[in-house]
C-alpha positions as CSV (number, residue, x, y, z in Angstrom):
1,X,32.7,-1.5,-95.8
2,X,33.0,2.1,-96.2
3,X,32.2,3.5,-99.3
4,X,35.4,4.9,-101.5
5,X,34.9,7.6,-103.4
6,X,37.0,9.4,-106.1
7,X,38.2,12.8,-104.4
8,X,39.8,16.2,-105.6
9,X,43.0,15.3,-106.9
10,X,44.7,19.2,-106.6
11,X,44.8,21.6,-103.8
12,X,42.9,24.5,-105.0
13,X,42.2,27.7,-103.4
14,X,38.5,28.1,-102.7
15,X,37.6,24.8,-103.1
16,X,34.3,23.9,-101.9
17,X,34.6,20.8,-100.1
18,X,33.9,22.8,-96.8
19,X,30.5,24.1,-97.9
20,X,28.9,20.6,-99.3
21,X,26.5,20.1,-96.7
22,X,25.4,24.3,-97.5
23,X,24.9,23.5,-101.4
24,X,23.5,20.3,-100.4
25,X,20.8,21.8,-98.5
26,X,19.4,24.1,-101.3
27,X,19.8,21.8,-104.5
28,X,16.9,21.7,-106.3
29,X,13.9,19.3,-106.6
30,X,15.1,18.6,-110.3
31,X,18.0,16.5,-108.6
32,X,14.6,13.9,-107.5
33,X,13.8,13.4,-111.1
34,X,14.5,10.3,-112.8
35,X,17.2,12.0,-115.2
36,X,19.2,15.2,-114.9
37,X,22.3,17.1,-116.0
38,X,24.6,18.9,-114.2
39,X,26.5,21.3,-115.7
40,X,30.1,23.2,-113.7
41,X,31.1,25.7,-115.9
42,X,34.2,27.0,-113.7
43,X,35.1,23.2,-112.1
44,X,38.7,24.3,-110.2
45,X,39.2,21.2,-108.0
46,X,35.7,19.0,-108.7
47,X,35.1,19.0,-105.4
48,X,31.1,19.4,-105.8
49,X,31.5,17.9,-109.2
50,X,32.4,14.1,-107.3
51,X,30.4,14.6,-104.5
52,X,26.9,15.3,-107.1
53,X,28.7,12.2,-109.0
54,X,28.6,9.9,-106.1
55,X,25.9,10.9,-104.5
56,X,23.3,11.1,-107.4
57,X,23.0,8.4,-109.5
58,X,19.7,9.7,-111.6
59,X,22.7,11.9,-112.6
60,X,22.5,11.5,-116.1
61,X,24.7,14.2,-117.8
62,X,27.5,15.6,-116.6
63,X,29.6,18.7,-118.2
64,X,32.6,20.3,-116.9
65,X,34.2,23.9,-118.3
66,X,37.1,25.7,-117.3
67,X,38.9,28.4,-118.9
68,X,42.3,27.2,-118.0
69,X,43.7,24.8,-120.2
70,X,46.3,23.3,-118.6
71,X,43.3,22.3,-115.8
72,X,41.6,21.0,-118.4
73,X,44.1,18.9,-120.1
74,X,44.4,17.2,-116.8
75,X,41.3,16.1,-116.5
76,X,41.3,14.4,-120.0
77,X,44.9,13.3,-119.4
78,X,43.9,11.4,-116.2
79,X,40.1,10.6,-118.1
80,X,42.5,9.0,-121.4
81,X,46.0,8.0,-119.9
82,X,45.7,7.6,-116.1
83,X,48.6,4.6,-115.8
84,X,51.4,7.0,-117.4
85,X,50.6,9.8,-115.2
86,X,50.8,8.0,-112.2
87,X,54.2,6.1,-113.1
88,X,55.8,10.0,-114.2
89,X,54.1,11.1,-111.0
90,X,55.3,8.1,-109.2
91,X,59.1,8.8,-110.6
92,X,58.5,12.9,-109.9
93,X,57.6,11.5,-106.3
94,X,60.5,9.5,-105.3
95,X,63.2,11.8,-107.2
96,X,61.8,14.7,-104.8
97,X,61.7,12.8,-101.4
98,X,65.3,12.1,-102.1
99,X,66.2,15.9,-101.9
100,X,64.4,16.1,-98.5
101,X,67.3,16.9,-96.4
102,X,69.1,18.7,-99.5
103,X,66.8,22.0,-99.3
104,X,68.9,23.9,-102.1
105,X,68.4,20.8,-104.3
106,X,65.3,20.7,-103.8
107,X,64.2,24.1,-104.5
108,X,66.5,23.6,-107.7
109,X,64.3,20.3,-108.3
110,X,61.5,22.5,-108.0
111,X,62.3,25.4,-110.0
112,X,63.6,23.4,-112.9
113,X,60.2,21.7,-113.3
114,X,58.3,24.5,-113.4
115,X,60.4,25.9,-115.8
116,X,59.6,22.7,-117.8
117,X,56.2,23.1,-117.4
118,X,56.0,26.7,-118.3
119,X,57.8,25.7,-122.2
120,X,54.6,23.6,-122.4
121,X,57.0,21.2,-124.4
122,X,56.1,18.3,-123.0
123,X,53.4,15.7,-124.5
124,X,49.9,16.2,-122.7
125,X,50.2,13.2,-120.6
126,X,53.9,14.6,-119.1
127,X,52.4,18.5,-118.7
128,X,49.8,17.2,-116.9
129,X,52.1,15.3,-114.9
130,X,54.0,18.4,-114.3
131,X,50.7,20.3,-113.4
132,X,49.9,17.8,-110.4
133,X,53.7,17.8,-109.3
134,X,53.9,21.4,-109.0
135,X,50.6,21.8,-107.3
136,X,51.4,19.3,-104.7
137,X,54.7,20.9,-103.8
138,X,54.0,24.6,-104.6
139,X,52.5,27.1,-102.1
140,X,49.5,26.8,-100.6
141,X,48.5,24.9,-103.7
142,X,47.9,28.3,-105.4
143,X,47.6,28.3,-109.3
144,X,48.8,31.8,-110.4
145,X,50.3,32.7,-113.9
146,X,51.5,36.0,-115.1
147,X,50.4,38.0,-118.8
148,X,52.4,35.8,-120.6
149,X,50.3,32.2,-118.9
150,X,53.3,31.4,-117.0
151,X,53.0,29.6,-113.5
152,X,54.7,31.8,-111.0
153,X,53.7,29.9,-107.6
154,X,57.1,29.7,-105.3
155,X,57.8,26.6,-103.7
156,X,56.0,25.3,-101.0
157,X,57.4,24.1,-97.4
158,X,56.6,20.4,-97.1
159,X,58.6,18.0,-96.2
160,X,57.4,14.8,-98.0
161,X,54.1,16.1,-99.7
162,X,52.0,13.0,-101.5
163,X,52.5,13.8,-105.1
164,X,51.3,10.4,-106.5
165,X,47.8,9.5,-104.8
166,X,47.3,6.1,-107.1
167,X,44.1,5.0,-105.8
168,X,42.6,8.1,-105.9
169,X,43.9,8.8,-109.3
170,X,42.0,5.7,-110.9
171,X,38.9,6.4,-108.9
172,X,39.0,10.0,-110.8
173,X,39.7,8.4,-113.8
174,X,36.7,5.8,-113.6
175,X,34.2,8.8,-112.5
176,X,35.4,10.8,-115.3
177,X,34.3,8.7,-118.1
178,X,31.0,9.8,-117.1
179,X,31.9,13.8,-117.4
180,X,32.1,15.8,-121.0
181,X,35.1,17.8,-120.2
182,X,35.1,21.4,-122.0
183,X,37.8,24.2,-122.6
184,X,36.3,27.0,-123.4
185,X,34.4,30.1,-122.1
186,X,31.7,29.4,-119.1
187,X,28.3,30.5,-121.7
188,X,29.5,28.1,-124.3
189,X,28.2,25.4,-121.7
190,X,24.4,26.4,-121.9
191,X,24.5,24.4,-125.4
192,X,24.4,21.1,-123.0
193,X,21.6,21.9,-121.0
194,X,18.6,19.8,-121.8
195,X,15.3,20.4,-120.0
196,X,16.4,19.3,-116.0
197,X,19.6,21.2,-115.9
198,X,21.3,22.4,-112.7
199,X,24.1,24.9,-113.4
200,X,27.1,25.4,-110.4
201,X,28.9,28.1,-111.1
202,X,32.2,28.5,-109.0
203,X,34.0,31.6,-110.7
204,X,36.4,33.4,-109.2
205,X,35.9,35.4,-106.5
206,X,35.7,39.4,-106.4
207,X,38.5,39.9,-103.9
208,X,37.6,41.4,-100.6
209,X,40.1,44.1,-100.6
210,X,42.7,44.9,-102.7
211,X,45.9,42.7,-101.2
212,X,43.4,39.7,-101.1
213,X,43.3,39.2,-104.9
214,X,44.3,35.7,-106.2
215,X,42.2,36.1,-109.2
216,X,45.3,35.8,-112.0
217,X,44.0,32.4,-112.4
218,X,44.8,32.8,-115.9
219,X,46.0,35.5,-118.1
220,X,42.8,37.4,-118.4
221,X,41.4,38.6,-115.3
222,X,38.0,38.1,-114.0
223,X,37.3,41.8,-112.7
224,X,34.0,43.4,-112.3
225,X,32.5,43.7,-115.6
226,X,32.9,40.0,-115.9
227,X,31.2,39.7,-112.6
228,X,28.0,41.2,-114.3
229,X,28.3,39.4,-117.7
230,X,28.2,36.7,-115.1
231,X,24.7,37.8,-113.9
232,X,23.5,38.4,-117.0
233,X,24.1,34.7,-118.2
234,X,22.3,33.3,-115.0
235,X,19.5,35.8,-115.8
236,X,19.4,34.7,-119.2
237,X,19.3,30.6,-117.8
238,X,16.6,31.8,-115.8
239,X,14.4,32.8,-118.7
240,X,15.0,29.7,-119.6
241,X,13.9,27.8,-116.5
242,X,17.6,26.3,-115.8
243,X,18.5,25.9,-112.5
244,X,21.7,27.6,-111.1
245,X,23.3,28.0,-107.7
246,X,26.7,30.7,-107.7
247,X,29.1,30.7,-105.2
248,X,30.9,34.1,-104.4
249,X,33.0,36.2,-102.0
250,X,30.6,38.2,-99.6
251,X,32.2,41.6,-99.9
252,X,29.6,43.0,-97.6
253,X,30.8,40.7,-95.0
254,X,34.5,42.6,-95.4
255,X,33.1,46.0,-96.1
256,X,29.6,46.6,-94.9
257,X,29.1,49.4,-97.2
258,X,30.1,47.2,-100.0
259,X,26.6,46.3,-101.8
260,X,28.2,44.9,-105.6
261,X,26.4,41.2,-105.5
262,X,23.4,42.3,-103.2
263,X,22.5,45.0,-105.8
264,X,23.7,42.4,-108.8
265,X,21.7,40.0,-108.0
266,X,18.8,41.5,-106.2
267,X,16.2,39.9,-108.4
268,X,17.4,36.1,-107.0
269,X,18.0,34.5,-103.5
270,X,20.9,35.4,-101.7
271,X,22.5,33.4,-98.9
272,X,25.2,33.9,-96.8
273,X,26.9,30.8,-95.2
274,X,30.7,30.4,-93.2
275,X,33.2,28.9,-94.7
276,X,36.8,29.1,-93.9
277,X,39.4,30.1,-96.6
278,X,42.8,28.7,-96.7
279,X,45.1,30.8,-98.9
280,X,46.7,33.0,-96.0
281,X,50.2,32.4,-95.8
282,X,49.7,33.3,-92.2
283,X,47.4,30.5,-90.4
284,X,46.2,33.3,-87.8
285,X,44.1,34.9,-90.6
286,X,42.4,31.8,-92.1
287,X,39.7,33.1,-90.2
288,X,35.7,32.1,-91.0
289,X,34.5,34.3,-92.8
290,X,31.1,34.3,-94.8
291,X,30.6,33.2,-98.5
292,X,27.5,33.8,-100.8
293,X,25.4,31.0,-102.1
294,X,22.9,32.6,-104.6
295,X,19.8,30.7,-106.4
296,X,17.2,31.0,-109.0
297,X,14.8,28.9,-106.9
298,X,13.5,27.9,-104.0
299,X,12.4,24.3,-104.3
300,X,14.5,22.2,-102.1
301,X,14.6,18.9,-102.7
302,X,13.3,16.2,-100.1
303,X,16.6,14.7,-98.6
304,X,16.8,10.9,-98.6
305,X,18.2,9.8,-95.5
């Protein structure tokens, strides 16, 4: 029988599910001791966070951050009350496959919810509801708010998108129990770390040029300086013999004169791998392009096959 695991539950621009088998290949060798924690300060979509879950099951401690608190609440939501949001998700479902044909009712459907959403009104269990919904049936599965933390993504095009994903839902929620789920800023998570400690950070990207920037991922903007405070908490993890591997846009790749993360982080390993980004509205430009993968360390760990 194939082996079922629990899968990313939102869409989620930059998600890492297509560069696994890159991260895989330069984990560390603490991932081969008995115990370890894992620690995913920015965790977006959990995509590496249930594939390290699955696949390691020395994986002792697991800690999730994100600044975003409606992601957050989510993840406790379906961790603490899976079985409501799947029957508000299961009623969200069939009320919206009954406006297929009616495109002004749906958009109206639509809107109205994310209005809803935006009052943050609701109970937890019903915003996170809500959160899912819109994700599912927004576009591109962007997450975008404005100043004042509201969700601005426009409807989405498809027809009969799957809103409620049941089994998957319950696989999350059985992995979860296993995660510490944090809201917070990323450095409050080095206060988990225990003495085998791999750190992922996924934060968001440094745009490649100016009309590429989907970084209003919350209120406050991740620009440049926050880019180095970055740095400067994986130097300081470092000095204190954590492991950490950063994913990151490769500007060079766009602007070959553009030398901000090889210069940042001269003092580690830099690698540059393909990956193939989604969030074009226009399919002919979700070209490969290259990512960064940047480590503290070179030990590998011996692959059991």
């Amino acid at each position: 029988m194939t082996n079922i695991i629990a899968k990313p539950f939102l869409k989620w621009a930059g998600g890492k599910t297509q560069i696994i088998n890159e991260i895989e290949s330069r984990l560390p060798s603490i991932v081969n001791k008995k115990k370890f924690t894992y620690i995913e300060p920015f965790v977006g979509s959990g995509a590496i966070l249930f594939w390290m879950l699955d696949r390691f099951p020395n994986l002792e401690n697991a800690v999730i951050n994100d600044v975003n608190t409606d992601l957050t609440n989510c993840y406790i939501s379906i961790k603490q009350d899976v079985d409501n949001i799947i029957e508000i998700l299961f009623n969200l479902q069939n009320e919206y496959f009954l406006l297929e044909d009616k495109e002004e009712e749906k958009k109206e459907y639509y809107y109205k919810k994310r209005t809803l959403f935006n009052t943050r009104n609701s109970d937890q269990t019903t915003q996170s509801a809500l959160f899912i919904f819109l994700n599912r049936t927004c576009f591109n599965g962007l997450y975008r708010v404005n100043r004042k933390n509201e969700f601005n993504v426009p409807m989405g095009r498809y027809k009969k998108p799957l809103i409620c994903n049941q089994e998957n839902l319950k696989l999350v929620a059985e992995i979860l129990q296993r995660v510490k789920i944090l809201n917070g800023d990323y450095a409050e998570s080095l206060s988990y770390a225990k003495k085998n400690t791999l750190f992922y950070f996924d934060p968001p990207y440094k745009p490649l040029n100016e009309t590429s920037s989907f970084t209003s991922y919350a209120k406050d903007k991740f620009n440049d300086a926050e880019q180095i405070r970055l740095k400067e908490f994986c130097a300081n993890l470092d000095k204190l013999n954590h492991r950490w591997i950063l994913s990151n846009s490769d500007v060079k790749g766009s602007n070959p004169d553009n030398n901000f993360f090889d210069d940042l982080y001269a003092d580690f390993n830099i690698y540059r791998v393909n990956a193939r980004r989604s969030i074009s509205a226009n399919a002919s430009k979700r070209k490969k392009l290259t990512e960064l993968l940047i480590t503290n360390f070179t030990d590998e760990y011996a692959k059991i096959i």
